[in-house]
C-alpha positions as CSV (number, residue, x, y, z in Angstrom):
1,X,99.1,110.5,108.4
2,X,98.8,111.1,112.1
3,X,100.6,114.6,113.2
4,X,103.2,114.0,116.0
5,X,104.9,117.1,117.6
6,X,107.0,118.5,120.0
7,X,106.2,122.2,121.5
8,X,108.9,123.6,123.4
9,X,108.0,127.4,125.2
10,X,110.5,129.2,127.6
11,X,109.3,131.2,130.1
12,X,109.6,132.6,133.6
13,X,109.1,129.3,135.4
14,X,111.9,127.4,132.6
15,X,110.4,125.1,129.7
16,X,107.0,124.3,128.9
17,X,106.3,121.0,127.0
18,X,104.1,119.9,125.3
19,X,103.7,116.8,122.4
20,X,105.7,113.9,122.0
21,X,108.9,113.6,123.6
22,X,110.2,111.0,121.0
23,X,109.1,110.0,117.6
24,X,110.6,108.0,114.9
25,X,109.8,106.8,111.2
26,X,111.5,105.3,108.2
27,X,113.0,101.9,107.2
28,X,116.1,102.1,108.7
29,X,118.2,98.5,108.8
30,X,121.5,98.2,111.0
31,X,123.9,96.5,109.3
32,X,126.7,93.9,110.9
33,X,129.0,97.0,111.2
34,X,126.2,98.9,113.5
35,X,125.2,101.7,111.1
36,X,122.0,102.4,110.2
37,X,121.1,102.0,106.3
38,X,117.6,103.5,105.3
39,X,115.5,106.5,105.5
40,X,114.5,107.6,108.5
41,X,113.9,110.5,110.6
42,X,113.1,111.1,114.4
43,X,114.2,112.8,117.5
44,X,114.5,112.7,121.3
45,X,113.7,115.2,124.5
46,X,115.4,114.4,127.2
47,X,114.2,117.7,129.3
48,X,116.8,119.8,128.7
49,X,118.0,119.4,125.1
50,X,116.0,118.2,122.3
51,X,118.0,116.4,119.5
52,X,116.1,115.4,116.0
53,X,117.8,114.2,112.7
54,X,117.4,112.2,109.8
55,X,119.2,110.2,107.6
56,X,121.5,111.0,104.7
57,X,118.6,111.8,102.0
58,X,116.7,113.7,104.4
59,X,113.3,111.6,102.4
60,X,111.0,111.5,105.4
61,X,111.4,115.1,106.3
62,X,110.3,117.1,109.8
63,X,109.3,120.6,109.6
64,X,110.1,123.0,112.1
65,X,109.6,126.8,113.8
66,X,112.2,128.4,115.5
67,X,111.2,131.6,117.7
68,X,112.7,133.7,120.3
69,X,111.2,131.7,122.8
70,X,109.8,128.9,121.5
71,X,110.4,125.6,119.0
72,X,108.0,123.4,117.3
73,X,108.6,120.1,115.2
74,X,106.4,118.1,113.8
75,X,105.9,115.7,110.7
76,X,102.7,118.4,109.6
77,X,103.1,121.5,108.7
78,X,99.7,121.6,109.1
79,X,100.2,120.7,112.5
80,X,103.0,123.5,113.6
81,X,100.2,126.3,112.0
82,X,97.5,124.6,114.8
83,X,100.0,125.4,117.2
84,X,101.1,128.9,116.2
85,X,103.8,128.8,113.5
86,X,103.8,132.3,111.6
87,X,101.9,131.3,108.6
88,X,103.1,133.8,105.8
89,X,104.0,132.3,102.8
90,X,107.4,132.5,101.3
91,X,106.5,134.1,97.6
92,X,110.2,132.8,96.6
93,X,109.5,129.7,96.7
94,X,106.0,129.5,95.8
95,X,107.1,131.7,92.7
96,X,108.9,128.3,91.5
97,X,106.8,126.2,93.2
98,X,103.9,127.2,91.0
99,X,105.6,126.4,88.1
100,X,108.2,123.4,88.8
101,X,105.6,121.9,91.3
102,X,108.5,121.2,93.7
103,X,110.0,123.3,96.4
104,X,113.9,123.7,96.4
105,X,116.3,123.3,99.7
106,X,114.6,123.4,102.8
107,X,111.4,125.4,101.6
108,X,108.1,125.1,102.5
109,X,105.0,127.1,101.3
110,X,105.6,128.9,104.6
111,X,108.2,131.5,105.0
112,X,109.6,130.4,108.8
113,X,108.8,126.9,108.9
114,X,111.4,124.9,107.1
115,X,111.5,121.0,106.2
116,X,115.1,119.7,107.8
117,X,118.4,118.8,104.9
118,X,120.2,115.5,104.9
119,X,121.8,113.7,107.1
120,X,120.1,116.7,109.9
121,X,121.0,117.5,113.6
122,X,119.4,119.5,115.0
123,X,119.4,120.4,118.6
124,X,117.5,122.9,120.7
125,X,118.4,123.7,124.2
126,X,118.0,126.7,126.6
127,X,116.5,128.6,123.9
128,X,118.9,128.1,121.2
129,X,119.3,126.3,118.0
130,X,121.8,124.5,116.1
131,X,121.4,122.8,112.6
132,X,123.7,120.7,110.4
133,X,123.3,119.0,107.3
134,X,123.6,119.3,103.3
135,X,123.4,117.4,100.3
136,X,126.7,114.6,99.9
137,X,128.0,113.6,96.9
138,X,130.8,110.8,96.1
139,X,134.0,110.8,94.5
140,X,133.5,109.4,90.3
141,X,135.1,106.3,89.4
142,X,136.0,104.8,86.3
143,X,134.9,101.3,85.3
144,X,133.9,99.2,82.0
145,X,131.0,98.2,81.6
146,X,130.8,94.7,82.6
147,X,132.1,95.8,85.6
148,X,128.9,98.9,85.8
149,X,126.5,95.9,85.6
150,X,128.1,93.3,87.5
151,X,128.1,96.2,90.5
152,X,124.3,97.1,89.9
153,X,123.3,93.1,90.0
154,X,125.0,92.6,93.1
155,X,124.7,95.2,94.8
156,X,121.0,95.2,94.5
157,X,121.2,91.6,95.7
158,X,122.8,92.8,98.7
159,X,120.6,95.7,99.1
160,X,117.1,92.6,99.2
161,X,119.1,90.5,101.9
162,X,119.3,93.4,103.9
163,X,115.5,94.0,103.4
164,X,113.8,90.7,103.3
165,X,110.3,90.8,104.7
166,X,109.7,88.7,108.0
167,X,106.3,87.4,106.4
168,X,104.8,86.5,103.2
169,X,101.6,88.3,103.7
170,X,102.6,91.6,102.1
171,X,101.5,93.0,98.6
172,X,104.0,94.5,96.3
173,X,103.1,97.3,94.1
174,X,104.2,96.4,90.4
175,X,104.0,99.4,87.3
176,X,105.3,98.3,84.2
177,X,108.5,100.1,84.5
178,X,112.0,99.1,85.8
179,X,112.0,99.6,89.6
180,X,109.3,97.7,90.7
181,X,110.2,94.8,88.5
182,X,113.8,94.8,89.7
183,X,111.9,94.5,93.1
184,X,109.8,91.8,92.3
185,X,112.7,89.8,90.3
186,X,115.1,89.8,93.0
187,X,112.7,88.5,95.9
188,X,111.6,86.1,93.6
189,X,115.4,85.2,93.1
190,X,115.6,85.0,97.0
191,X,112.2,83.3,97.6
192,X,110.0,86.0,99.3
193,X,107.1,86.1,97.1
194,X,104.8,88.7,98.3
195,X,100.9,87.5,98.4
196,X,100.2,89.5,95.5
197,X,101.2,92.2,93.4
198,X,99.1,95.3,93.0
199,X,99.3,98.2,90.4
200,X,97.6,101.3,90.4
201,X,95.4,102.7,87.4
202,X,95.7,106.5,86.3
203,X,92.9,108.6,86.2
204,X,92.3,110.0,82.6
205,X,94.0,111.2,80.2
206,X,96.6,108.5,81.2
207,X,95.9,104.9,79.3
208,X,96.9,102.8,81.7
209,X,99.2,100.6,79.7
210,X,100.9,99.6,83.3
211,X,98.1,97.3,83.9
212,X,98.8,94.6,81.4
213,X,102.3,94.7,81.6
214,X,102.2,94.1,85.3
215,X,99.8,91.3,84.9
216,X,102.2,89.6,82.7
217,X,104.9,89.9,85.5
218,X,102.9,88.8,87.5
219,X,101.5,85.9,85.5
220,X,105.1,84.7,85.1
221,X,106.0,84.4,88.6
222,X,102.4,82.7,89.4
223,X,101.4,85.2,92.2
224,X,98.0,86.4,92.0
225,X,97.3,90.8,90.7
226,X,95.2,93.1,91.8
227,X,94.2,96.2,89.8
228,X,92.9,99.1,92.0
229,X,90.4,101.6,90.3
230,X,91.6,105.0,89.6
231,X,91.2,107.6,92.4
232,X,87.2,108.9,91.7
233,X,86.9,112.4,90.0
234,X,86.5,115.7,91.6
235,X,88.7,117.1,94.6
236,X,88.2,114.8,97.7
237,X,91.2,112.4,97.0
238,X,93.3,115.0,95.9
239,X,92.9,117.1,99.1
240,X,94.1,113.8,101.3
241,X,97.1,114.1,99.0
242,X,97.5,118.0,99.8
243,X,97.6,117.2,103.5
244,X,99.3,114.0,103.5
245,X,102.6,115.1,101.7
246,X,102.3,118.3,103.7
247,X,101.5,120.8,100.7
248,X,104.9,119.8,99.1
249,X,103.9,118.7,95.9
250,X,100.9,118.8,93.5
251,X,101.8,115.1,92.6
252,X,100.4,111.7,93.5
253,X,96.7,111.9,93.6
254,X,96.3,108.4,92.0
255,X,98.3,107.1,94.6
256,X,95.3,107.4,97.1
257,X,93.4,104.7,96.5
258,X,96.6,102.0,96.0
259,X,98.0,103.8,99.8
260,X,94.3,102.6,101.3
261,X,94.5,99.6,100.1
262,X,98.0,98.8,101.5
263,X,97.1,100.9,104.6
264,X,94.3,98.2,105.0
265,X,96.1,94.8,103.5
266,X,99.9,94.9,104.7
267,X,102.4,96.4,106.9
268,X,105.5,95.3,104.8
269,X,105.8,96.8,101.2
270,X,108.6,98.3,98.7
271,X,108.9,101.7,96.7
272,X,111.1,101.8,93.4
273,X,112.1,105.8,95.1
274,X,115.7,107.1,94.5
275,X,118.0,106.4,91.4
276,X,115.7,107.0,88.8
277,X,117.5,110.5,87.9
278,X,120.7,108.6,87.7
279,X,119.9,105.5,85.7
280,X,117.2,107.1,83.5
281,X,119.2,110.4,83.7
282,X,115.5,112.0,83.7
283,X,115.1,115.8,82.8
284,X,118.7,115.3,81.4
285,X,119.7,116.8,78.0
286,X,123.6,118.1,76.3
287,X,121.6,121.5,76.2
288,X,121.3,121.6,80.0
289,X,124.6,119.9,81.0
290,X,126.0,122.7,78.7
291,X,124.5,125.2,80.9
292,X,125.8,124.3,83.2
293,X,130.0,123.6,82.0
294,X,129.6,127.6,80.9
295,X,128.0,128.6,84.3
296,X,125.0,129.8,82.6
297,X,122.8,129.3,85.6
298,X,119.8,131.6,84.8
299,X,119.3,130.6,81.0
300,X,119.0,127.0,83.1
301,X,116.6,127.9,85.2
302,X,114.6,129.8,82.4
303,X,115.0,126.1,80.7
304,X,114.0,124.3,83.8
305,X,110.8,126.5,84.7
306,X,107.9,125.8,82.9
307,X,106.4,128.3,80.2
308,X,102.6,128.7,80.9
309,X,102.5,132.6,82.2
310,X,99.8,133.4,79.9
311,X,98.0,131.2,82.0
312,X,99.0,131.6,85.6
313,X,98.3,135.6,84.2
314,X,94.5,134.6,84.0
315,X,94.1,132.4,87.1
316,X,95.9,134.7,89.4
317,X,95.0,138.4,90.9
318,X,97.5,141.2,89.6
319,X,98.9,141.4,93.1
320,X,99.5,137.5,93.4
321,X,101.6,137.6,89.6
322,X,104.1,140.1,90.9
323,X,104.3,138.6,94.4
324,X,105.0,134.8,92.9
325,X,107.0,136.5,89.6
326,X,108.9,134.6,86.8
327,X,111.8,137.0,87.5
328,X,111.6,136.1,91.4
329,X,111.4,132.1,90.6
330,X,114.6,132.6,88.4
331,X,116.6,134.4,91.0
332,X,115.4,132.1,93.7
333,X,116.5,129.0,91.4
334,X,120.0,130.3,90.5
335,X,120.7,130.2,94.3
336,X,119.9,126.3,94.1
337,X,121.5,125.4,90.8
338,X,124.6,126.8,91.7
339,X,124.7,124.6,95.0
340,X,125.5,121.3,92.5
341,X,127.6,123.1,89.8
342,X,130.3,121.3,91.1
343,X,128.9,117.9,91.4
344,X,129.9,115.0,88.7
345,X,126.9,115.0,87.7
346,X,125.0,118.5,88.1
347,X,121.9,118.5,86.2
348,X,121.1,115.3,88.1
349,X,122.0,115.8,91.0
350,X,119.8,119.4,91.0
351,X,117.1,116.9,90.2
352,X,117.4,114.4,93.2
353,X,118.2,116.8,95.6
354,X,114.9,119.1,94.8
355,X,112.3,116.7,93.0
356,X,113.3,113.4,93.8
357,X,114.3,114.3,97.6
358,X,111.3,116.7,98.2
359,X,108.4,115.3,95.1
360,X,109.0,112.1,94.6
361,X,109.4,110.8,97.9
362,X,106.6,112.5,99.1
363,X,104.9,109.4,97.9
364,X,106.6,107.1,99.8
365,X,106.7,109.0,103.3
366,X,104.1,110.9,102.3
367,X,101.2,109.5,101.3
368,X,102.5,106.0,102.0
369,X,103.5,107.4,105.8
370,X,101.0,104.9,107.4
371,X,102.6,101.9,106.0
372,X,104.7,100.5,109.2
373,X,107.5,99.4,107.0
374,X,108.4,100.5,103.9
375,X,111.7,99.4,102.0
376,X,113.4,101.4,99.5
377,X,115.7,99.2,98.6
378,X,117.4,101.6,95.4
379,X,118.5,104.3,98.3
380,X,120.9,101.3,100.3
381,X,124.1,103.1,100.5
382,X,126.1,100.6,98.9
383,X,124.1,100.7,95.7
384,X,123.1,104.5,95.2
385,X,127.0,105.4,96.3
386,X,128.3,103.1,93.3
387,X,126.2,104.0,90.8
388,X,126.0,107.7,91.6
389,X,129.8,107.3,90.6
390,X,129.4,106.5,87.3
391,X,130.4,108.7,84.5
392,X,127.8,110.2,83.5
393,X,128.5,108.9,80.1
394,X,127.5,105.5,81.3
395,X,124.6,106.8,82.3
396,X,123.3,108.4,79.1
397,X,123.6,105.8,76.7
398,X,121.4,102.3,76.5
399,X,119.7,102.1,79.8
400,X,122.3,100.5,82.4
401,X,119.1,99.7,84.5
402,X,117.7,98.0,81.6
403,X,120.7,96.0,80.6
404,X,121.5,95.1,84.2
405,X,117.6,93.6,84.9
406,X,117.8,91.6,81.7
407,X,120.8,90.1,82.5
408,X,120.6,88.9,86.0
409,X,116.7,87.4,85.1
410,X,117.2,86.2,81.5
411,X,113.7,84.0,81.9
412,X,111.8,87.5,82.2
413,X,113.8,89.7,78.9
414,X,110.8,88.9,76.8
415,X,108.4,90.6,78.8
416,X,108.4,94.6,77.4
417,X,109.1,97.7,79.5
418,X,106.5,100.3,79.9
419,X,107.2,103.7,77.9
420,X,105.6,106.9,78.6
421,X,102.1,106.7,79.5
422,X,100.0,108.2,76.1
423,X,97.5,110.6,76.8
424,X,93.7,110.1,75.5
425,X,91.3,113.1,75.1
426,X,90.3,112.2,79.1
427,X,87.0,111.8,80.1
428,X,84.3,114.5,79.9
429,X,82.6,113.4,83.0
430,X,86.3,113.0,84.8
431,X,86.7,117.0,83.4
432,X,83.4,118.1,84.0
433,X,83.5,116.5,88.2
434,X,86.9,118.3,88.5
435,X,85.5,121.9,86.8
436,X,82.6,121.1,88.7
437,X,83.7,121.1,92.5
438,X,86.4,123.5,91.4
439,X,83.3,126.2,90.5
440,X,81.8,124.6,94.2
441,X,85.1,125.3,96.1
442,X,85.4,129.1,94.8
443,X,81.5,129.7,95.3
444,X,82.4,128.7,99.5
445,X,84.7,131.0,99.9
446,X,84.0,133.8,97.1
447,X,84.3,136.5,99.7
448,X,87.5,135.1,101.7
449,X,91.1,137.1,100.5
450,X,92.4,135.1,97.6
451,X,95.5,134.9,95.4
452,X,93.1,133.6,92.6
453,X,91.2,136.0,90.1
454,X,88.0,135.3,91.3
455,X,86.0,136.2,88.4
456,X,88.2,134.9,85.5
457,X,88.6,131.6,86.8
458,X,84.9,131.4,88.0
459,X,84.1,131.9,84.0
460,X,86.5,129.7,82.4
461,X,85.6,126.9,85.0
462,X,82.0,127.3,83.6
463,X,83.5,127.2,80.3
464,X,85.6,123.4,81.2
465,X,82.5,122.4,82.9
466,X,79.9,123.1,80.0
467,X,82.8,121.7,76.6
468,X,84.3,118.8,79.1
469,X,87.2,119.3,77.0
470,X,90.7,118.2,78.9
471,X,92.4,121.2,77.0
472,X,89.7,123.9,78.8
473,X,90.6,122.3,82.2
474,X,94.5,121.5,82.2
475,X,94.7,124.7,81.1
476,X,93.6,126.5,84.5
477,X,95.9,124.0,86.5
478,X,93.1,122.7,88.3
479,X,95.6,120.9,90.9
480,X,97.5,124.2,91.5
481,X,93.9,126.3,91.5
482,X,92.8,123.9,94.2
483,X,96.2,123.7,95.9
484,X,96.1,127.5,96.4
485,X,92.4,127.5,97.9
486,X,93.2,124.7,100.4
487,X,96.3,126.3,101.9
488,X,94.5,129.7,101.7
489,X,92.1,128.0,103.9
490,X,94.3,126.7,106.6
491,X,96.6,130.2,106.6
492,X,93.4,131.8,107.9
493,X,92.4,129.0,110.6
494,X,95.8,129.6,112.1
495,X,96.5,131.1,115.4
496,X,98.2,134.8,115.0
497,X,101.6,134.0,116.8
């Protein structure tokens, strides 16, 4: 991802400028009535005011400093450190990012630069800042289910004809689950065949089931599948990920290799990214949606957080547990639950407006940024506002999503859905490459300040290394352990502000 940014200074002599006076990405469609229906975000310097914004999800987010006398925006927060943004981290939210892997809000890893909320405006002039935006929500509505289907199929319809690619040399990512082939299906239906379909493999311990399901799709249609290898083992594309998605997320390290290969092959592709919360009511359960009728916010966020402390005990220094506490990641999560308790559907809409909004699409905009367009066709207003009106009844029972893709392409119901991916024992060579340049990346900088137990996690990656045994390494969080090290790393190679 190439780092575009805007430096505004004031001083004696008025405004000093420096960066890009405009910038703009996304996948943004006017429709006939003039407004824009997409993702995007972008801004504008006219030299006086500066006015940035995105759209209504806030998916492709901009990061920004604000100081006394100076503003910086980029799409890098790597890029506003280079330029002299504060970089202290923001022990809230890395206390739950260590253990939900997602940031809530408008938090970064970096206590005063902040990623922008939906539907943002921001301006900046003279010195001063405004900034407006929040999550949205619409009003519930009541409908049988014939009608809840007929609304999905056609509305999705809609939601292609606004999106239909202007060539038909692209390549469409296919998985074996629901979103992609929805995808696929409809431009079929509308005769935009992309070139070929590609699908990723996992790395172990995933079994790639996705692959032969795909090919099948694919098979059916008649357009030709290409299978990408898994991302190699050890650190290097997993530190691309890092920086591309801006430290946001541990996720999406086997999406490397299927990005380069779009970056390289197309300019026009699709990404399944937005209702899966809602139709596959994911992280969902009467236990949590309880929790959250009684107000019983922190028993939810006790059931939300993830329960490896022993662990995080052992990999992190004395001083870095109590900074980054389980008691601090509760507090700091009560603030955010409580923000959707009055939302139709709470527990999901915690979900898309934390992991989906700021995990999930960190994919797409993320490590996908370089792709010129890229449609995500499931976050069309039309379709997410209807069937993020349904009761959330509706939602829970057999899979709408399901029902609605088998009706509208009865030729394709025979061809099965992908469940959730099993887990082999991994690969000891995979585990012992990881442990490996783990042990090489702590050696480098065994002197430099560290939240990590040096010693402990020095021994127990000599342990992983020597057994090769998945349990040994997934045990240290070897994402999270090498996470820590690389932002460690650009904290220090930032300016002092």
């Amino acid at each position: 991802m190439k780092p575009v940014f805007l430096k505004l200074s004031c001083g004696p002599n008025g405004i000093t400028v420096e960066g890009d006076s405009s910038y703009y990405h996304g996948n943004a469609v006017t429709q006939a009535d003039g407004r824009r229906n997409g993702v995007y975000s972008e801004w504008s310097w006219d030299g006086v005011t500066l006015i940035a914004g995105t759209c209504r999800y806030g998916m492709s987010p901009l990061f920004y400093y604000c100081g006394e006398t100076e503003f910086y925006i980029s799409n890098s927060i790597p890029k506003l450190l280079e330029l002299g943004a504060p970089s202290e981290w923001d022990d809230d939210a890395m206390a739950v990012f260590i253990r939900r892997q997602t940031f809530l809000g408008e938090d970064t890893p970096f206590k005063q630069i902040r990623a922008t909320p939906p539907g943002a405006r921001l301006t900046w002039t003279n010195g001063r800042m405004t900034l407006e935006g929040q999550a949205f929500t619409v009003k519930p509505q009541t409908l049988t289910r014939s009608a809840m289907l007929d609304g999905v199929i056609e509305l999705f319809a809609q939601s292609i004809s606004r999106r239909l690619p202007q060539t038909d040399e692209f390549y469409l990512p296919l998985t074996g689950g629901k979103d992609s082939r929805h995808i696929l299906f409809e431009l079929a239906r509308q005769k935009a065949l992309p070139k070929a379909c590609v699908t990723a493999s996992f790395p172990p311990p995933l079994r790639n089931e996705d692959k032969e399901i795909a090919r099948q799709l694919a098979d059916r249609l008649g357009i030709p599948h290409v299978v990408l290898p898994p991302a190699a083992p050890g650190s290097a594309d997993e530190k691309r990920k890092n920086l591309a998605t801006n430290f946001c997320t541990l996720e999406h390290g086997w999406a490397v290799p299927l990005s380069d290969f779009l970056r390289t092959n197309t300019a026009v592709s699709y990404d399944g990214l937005g209702l899966d919360v809602f139709f596959n009511t994911i992280w969902y359960s009467d236990q949590r949606a309880k929790l959250y009728e009684d107000g019983a916010f922190e028993d939810l966020a006790i059931d939300l957080l993830r329960d490896s402390e022993v662990s995080f005990a052992t990999i992190l220094t004395g001083d870095a547990n109590r900074r980054f506490s389980r008691d601090r990641a509760i507090a700091h999560m009560v603030k955010e639950l409580k923000r959707h308790a009055d939302r139709p559907h709470p527990v999901a809409s915690f979900q898309f407006w934390s992991r989906t909004r700021r995990v999930t699409s960190a994919l797409t905009f993320g490590v996908q940024h370089s792709i010129s367009t890229l449609h995500t066709p499931f976050l069309d207003h039309d379709l997410f506002d209807f069937v993020t009106s349904l009761p959330k009844a509706s939602l829970r029972g057999p899979s709408l999503h399901i029902e609605a893709i088998t009706n509208a392409y009865k030729m394709f119901e025979s061809t099965r859905f992908q469940k959730h991916e099993e887990q082999s024992d991994g690969d000891e060579k995979y585990n012992r490459k990881t442990s490996l340049d783990l042990i090489v990346n702590r050696s480098l900088n065994f002197l430099a300040p560290t939240v990590l137990n040096q010693k402990k996690t020095t021994l127990l990656l000599l342990k992983s290394f020597v057994s090769g045994n998945r349990s040994d390494l997934e045990w240290l969080h070897p994402r999270l352990m090498l996470y820590l090290s690389q932002i460690e790393a650009l904290s220090s190679r930032a300016p002092t502000s």
